[in-house]
N, C-alpha and C positions, 0 to 999 in steps of 0.2 A: 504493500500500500504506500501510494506518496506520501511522504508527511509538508508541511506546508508553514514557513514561520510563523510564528505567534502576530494577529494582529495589531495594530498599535491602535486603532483608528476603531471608534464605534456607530455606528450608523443606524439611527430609529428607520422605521420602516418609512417613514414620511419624508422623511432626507435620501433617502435613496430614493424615492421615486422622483421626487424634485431633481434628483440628480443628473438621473435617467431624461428626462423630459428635457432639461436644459443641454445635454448634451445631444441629441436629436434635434436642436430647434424648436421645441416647440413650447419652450418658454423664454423671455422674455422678448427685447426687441429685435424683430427679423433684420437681416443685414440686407438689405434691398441693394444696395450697392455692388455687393460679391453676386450676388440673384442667384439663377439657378447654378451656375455652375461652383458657385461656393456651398451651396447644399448639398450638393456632389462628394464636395471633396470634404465635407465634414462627416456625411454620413459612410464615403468610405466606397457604395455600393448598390444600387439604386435597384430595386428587383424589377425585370420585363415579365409580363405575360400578356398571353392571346387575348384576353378577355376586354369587352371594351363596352362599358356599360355608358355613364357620365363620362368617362376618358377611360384611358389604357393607364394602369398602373402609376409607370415611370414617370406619367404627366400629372397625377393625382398626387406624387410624393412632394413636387415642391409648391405644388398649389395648398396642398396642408400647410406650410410655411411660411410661405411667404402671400398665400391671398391671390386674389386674380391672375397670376404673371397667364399672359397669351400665349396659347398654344402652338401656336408657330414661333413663336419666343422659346419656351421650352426645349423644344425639337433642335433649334437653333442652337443652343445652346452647349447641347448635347454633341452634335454632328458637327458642325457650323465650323470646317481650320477656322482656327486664328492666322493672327498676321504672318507667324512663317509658314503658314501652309499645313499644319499640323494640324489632327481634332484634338480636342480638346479629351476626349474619354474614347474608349472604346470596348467594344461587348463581349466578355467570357465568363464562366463557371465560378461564383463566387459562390454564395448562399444558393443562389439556382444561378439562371441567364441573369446576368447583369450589366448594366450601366459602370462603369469601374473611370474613375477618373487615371487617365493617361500615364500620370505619373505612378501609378501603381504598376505598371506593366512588370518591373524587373522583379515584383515580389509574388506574379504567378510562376515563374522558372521553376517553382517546384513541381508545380500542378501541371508543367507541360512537360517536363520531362519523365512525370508519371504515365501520363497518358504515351507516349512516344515508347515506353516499356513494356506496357499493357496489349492485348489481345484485343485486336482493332474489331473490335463489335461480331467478333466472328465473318466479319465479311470480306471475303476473296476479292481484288478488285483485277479487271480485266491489264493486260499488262501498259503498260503507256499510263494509264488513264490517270494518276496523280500528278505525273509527270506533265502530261498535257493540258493540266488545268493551270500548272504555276508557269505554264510559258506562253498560256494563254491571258492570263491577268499581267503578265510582265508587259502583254507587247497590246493591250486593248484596256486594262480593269480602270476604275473599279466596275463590276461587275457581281448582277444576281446569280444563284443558281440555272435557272433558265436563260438567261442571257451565255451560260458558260454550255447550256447545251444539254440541261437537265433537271428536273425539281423532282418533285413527289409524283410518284403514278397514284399515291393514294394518300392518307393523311398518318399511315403508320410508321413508324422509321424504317422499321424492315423492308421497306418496300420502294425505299429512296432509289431513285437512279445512281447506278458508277460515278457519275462524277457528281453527283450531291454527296455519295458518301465519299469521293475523294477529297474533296474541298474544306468538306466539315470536319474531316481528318484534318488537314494542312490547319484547318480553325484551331482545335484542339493542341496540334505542336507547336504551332506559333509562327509557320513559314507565313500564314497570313490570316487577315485581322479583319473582324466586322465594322466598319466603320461609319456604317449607317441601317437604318433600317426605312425600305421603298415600300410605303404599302405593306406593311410588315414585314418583308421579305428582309432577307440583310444581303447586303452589298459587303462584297471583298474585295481586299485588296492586297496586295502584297505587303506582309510585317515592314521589308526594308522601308518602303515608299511612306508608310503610312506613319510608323512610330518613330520619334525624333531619335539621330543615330545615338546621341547620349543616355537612351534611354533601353535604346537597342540592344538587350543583351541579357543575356544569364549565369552571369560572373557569379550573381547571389548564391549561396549554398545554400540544400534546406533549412539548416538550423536557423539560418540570417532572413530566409524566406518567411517562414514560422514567427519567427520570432517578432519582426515587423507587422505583420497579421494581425498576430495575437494585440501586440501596443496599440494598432490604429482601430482596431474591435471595440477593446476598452475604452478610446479617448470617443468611437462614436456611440457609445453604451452609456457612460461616466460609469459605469457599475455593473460588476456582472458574477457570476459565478464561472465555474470552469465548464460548465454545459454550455451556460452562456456564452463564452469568449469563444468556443470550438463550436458553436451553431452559428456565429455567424459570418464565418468564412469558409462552412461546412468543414474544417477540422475534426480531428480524430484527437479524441481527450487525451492521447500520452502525447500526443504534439505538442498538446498547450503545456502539459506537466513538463515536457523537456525545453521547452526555452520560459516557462512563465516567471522564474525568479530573474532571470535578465530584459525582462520586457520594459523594464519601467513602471509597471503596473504596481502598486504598493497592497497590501491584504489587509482589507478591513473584517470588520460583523457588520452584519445588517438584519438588527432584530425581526425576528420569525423568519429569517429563512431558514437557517438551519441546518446548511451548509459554509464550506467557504468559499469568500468573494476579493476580488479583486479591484481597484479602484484608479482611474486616471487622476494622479499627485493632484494637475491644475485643476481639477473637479472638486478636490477636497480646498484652497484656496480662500475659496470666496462662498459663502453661505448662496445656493440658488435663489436667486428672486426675479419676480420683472411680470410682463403680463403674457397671460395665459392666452396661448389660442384655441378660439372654438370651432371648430371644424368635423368635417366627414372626413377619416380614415380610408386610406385603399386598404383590404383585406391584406394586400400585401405589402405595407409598410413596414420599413426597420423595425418600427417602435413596437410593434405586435405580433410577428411573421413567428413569433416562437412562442407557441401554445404555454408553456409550464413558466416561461417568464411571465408573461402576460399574465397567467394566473397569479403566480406569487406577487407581482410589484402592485397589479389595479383590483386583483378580486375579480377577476370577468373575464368568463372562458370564450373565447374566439375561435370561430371552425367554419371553415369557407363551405359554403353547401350547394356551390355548382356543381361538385360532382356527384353530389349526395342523389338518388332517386328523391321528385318531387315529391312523394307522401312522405317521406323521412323526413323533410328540411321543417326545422322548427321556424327558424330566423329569415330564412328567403336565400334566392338564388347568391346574389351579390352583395350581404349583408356587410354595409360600411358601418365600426364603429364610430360614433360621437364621441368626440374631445372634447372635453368646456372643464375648466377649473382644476384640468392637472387631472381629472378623474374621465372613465369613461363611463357614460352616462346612460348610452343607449344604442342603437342598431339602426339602421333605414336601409330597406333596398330596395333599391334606384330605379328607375327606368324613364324613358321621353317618349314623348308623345307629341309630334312635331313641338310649340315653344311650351310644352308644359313637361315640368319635369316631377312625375309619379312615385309616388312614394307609395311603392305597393304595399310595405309591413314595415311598422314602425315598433319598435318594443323600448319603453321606456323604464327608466329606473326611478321611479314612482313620480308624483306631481314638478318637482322641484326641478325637473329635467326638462320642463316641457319649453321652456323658454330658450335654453340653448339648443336644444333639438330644433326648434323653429328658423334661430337663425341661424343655423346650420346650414339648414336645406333653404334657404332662401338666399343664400352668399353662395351656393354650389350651384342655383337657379342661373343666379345672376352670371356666376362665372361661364355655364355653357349655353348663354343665351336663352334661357328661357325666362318667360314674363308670368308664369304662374306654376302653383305650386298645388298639385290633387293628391293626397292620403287617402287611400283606399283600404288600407288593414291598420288600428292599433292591437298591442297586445292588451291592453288595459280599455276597454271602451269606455269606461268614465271619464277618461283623457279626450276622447277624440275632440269631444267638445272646445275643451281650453286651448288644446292642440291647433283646432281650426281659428279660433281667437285671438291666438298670438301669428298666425299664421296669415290672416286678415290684417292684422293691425301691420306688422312689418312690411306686407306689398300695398297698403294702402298709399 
């Protein structure tokens, strides 16, 4: 068993959660200045999925932050070279598919040279055919799958074309990088081309790979345990245990959890203060994407039930948690209807919630264009009432 230094540092369950919140952004004042792409690089790792309810994820992570920013702003932000040519982030294997700011690139050399070891999905690929894809992005890319001469015959992976799986292999080693996403699709391009040469490379060793991970986890957690610190850069907990006393990370307590935790120094600093943002949650946000965190830090179990069979789903298809006051309050899931945006089931945590829930969903309104706002399920019907109340009064 690892043993772990004695803490110095003791943390009420209330200071860690304040902790947590302010190192995510989502307390005090937003840095509008740095905009999206300093959200980026605070949180480290921005999760993509297909799903696109109000927006796609990765667009829903720094509009919880920072408030309206436009979605073609967003996008921009993400993709968008800068002045020398360069993106700014680019998409691999973090927590899932991620947003990963640029500068992280030298601290996946671990994660590509595992894969580079690894038994390539079992799939045989015809001879040429990887070959032919990096000398085809050399002298044409950036470039889609289909543009390179292949995508999916179906939506299964097993079923990808020769050069989808050649490409997505070259993705995985590192010869070349996603550097956009068309339509959802991701655009390739060659590593060399795309990632600044300073940055180009895998000099890093595991342990220094790991190790970096593990500190920029922490500094975008402010607090976490060791499940914590290895879930979110999908780590294997003796990785964290083999570099966590050289991370930087200091060991605190954080009454009730009942484990131990790790804490970023500048987090401990300055007592969290500042104002609280109220907002709708992407299911897939840093701040919640780990069920057993989520429970220990807010009291409120989180479980995405798109995949769930419809009579199962308690909470709805796309249930976005509520933010207001550092706590999470309640659930809404989403839908439009050309400018009115539906809140098909709403579950609140009892009356006192019904006011940030309201303007919640009427600054999510506002943000994807729509000019009213219909509730069709509460979990409490005595709500709906005051619900609609507040809900009138704000679009008034």
């Amino acid at each position: 068993m690892t043993s772990f230094p004695r803490p110095a540092t003791e943390l009420s369950a209330d200071e860690a959660r304040r902790i947590a919140l302010r190192a995510q952004g989502l307390l005090g004042a937003p840095d509008r200045r740095a905009g999206v792409r300093g959200v980026l690089r605070r949180l480290g790792a921005v999760q993509l999925d297909t799903i696109s309810v109000l927006a796609r994820s990765h667009e829903l992570v720094p509009y919880a932050r920072l408030g309206a920013t436009g979605r073609d702003t967003v996008e921009d932000a993400y993709w968008k070279p800068g002045r020398t040519g360069a993106p700014h982030a680019f998409e691999y294997w973090s927590h899932a598919a991620c947003v990963l700011p640029i500068e992280e690139w030298p601290h996946f050399a671990f994660r590509r040279r595992a894969y580079r070891d690894r038994p390539h999905w079992h799939h045989e690929l015809p001879e040429g055919t990887y070959e032919q894809v990096i000398k085809q992005l050399r002298a044409e890319g950036p470039l889609t799958a289909t543009e390179l001469g292949g995508a999916k015959r179906t939506s299964e992976w097993w079923d990808w074309s020769s050069t989808k799986v050649a490409v997505e292999r070259a993705l995985m080693y590192g010869e070349v990088v996603c550097v956009e996403r068309r339509g959802w699709k991701r655009v390739y391009d060659l590593a060399e081309r795309a990632v600044p040469e300073s940055l180009l490379h895998d000099r890093l060793d595991d342990t220094e790979c790991l190790r970096r991970l593990v500190r920029l986890a922490g500094q975008a957690m402010g607090v976490g345990t060791r499940a914590d610190l290895a879930d979110y850069h999908r780590l294997k907990a003796e990785q964290v245990d083999a570099v966590i006393a050289d991370s930087g990370l200091v060991p605190v307590t954080v009454a009730g959890w009942g484990r131990p935790a790790w804490a970023d120094p500048a987090a401990l600093e300055t007592p969290p203060r500042g104002r609280h943002r109220t907002t709708l949650l992407s299911p897939f946000d840093s701040l919640v994407w780990e069920r057993a965190r989520t429970e220990r830090i807010f009291g409120f179990t989180h479980r995405l039930e798109a995949y769930v069979p419809r009579p199962k789903r308690v909470h709805g298809y796309y249930a976005m948690p509520v933010l207001a006051g550092g706590r999470l309050v309640g659930r809404v899931d989403p839908a439009r209807e050309g400018r009115t945006l539906v809140a098909r089931q709403v579950t609140l945590d009892g009356r006192k919630a019904v006011p940030a829930v309201a303007q919640a969903l009427v600054e999510a309104a506002g943000w994807v264009d729509c000019a009213e706002v219909r509730v069709e399920r509460v979990d409490a019907p005595e709500l709906r009432t005051p619900l609609a109340g507040e809900l009138a009064r704000l679009l008034a």
